[in-house]
C-alpha positions as CSV (number, residue, x, y, z in Angstrom):
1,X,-15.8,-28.7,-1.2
2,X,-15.9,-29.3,-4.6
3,X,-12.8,-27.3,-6.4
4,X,-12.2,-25.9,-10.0
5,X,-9.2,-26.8,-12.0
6,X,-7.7,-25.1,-15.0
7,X,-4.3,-24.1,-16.9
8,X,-6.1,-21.7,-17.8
9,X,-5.0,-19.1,-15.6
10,X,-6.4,-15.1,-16.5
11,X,-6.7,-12.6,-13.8
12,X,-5.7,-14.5,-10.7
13,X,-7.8,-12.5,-8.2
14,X,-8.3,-16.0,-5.8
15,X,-5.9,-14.3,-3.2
16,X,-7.5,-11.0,-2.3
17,X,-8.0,-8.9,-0.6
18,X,-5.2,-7.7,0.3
19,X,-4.5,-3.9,1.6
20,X,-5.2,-0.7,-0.8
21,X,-2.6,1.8,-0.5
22,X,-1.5,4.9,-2.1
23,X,2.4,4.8,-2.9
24,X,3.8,8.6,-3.7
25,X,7.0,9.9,-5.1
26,X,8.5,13.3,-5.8
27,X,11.5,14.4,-8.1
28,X,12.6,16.8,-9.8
29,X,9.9,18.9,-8.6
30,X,7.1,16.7,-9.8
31,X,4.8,14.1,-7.8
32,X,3.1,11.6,-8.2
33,X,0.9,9.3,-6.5
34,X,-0.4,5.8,-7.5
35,X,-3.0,3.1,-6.2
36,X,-0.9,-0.2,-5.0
37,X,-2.7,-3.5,-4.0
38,X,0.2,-5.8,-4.2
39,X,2.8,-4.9,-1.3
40,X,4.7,-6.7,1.4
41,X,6.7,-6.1,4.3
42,X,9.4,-8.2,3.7
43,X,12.2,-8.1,6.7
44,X,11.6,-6.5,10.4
45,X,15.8,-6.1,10.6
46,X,16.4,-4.2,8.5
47,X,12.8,-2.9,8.4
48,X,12.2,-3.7,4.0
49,X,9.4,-3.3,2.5
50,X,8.5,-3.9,-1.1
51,X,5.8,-3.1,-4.0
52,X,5.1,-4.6,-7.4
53,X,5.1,-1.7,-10.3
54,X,4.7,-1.7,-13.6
55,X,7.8,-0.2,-15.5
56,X,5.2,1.6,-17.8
57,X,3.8,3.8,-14.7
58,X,5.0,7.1,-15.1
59,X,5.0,6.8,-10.6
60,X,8.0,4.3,-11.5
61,X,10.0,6.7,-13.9
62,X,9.7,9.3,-10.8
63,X,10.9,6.4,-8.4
64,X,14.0,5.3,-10.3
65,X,15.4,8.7,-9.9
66,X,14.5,9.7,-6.3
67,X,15.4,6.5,-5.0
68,X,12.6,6.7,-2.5
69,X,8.8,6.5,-2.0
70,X,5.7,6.2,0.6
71,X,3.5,3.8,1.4
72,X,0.3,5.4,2.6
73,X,-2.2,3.5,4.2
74,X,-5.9,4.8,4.0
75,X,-8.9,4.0,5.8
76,X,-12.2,2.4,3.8
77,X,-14.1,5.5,4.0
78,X,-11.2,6.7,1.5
79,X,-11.5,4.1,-0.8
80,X,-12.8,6.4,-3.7
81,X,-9.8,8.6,-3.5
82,X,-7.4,5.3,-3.8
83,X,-9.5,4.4,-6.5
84,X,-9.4,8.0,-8.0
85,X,-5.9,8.0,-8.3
86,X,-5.5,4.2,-9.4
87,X,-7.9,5.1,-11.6
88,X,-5.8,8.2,-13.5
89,X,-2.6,8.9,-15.1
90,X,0.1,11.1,-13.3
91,X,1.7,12.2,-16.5
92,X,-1.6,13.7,-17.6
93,X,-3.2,14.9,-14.4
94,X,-2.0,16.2,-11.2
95,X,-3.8,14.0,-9.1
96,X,-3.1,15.5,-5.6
97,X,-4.7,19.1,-7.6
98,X,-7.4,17.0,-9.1
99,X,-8.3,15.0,-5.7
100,X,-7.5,17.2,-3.6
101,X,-5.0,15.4,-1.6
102,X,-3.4,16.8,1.5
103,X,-0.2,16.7,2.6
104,X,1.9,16.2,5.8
105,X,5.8,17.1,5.7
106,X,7.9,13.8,5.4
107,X,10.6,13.3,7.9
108,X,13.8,11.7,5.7
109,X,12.4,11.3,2.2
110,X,11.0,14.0,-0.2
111,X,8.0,11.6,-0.5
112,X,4.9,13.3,-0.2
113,X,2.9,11.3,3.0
114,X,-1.2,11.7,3.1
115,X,-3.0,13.6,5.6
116,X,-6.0,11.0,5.5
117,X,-3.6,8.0,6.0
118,X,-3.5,6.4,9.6
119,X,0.2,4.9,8.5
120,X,2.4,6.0,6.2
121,X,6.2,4.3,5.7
122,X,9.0,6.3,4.0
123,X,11.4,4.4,2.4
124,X,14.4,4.5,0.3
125,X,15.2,2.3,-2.3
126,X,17.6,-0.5,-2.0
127,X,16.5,-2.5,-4.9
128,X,14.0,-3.4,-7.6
129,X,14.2,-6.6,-10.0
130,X,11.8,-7.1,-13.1
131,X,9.3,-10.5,-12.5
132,X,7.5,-10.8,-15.5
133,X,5.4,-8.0,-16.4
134,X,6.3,-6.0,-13.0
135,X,9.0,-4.9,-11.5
136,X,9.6,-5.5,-7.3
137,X,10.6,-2.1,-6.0
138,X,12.7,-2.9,-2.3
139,X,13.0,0.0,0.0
140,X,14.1,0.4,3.7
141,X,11.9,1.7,5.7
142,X,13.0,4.6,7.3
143,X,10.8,6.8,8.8
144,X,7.0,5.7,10.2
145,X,4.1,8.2,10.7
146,X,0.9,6.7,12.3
147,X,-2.4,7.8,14.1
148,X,-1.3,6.0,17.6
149,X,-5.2,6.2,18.7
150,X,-6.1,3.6,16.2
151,X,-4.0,1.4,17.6
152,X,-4.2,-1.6,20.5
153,X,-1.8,-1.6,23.2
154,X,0.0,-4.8,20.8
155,X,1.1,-1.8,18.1
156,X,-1.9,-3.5,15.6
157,X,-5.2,-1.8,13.9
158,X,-7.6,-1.5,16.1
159,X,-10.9,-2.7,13.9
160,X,-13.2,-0.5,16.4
161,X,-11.6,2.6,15.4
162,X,-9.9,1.8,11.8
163,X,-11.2,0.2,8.9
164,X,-8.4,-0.7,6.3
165,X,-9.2,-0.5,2.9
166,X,-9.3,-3.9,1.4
167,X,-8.8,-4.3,-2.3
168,X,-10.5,-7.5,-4.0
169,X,-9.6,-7.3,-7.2
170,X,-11.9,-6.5,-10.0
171,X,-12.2,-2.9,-8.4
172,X,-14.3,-4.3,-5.5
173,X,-13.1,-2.7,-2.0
174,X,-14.7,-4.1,1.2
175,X,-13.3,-3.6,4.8
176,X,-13.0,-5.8,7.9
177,X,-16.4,-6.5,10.6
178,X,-14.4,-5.4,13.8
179,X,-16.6,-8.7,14.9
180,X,-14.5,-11.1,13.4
181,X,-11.3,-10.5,14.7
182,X,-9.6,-13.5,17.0
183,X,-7.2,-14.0,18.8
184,X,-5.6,-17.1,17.7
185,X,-1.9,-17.9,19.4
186,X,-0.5,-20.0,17.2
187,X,2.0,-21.8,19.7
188,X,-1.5,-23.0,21.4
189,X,-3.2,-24.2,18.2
190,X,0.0,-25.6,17.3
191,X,-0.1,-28.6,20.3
192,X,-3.5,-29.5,19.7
């Protein structure tokens, strides 16, 4: 496979897709909700998860002082609406007026959590560091909503019922073929 070399580096979009999300905030009596592609889980104990913002997103002034967000997670045939609200600004628009986005009560944060989402985490702030032109947002998980019929008995998506929204980059969004998905143990692979 002949491969491409360059310094020159641009939009890096060579590792998508990853998973489109909504992340929402609330404080002082104003929301906000934003479109996020780049987001991690980052530690099972305790349950961290994090999300790269820019500082200049009005959904990151919001965040600093609430000290606590949600991760919604949408399912393809919602992919305009992620790309609705990625695709305005909250200081301008009230995107969940505007979208009509509805809303479920939260259980331990004031974030607001999406009807249409089949997971949503709540989290709380624990950190956020600036990395070049974004800054990593850390929060602890603390509260988990999730449609358990889209699930397998393992606690993962079941592709038959669910299609995640997959970002590409480049505001392409594709989904999974529930016909691809293998399971591959890695501790048998591994003595091969």
């Amino acid at each position: 496979m002949a491969k491409t070399v360059t310094e020159n580096i641009g939009e890096f979009y060579q590792h998508y897709p990853k998973v489109a999300a909504i992340l929402t905030v609330q404080a002082g009596g104003l929301k906000n909700a934003m479109a996020v592609a780049w987001h991690s889980s980052i530690s099972f104990k305790p349950p961290l998860y994090g999300v790269s913002i820019a500082p200049k997103r009005y959904t990151y002034q919001l965040l600093l002082e609430s000290k606590e967000f949600a991760i919604n997670f949408l399912p393809f045939e919602r992919a305009a609406l992620i790309a609705s609200v990625g695709g305005s600004g909250g200081k301008e628009v009230d995107k969940f007026k505007k979208f009509s986005i509805e809303e479920e009560k939260p259980l331990k944060t004031s974030a607001p959590i999406l009807r249409d989402a089949y997971a949503t985490y709540e989290c709380r702030m624990v950190d956020n560091r600036e990395y070049g032109d974004h800054i990593w947002v850390v929060g602890e998980i603390v509260a988990v909503h999730f449609v358990s019929d889209v699930l397998t008995v393992r606690g993962t998506l079941d592709m038959n019922k669910i299609s995640p929204a997959l970002y590409l980059g480049a505001e392409l969004y594709a989904t999974v073929d529930a016909t691809s998905v293998r399971f591959l143990d890695r501790e048998v692979h591994a003595r091969r």
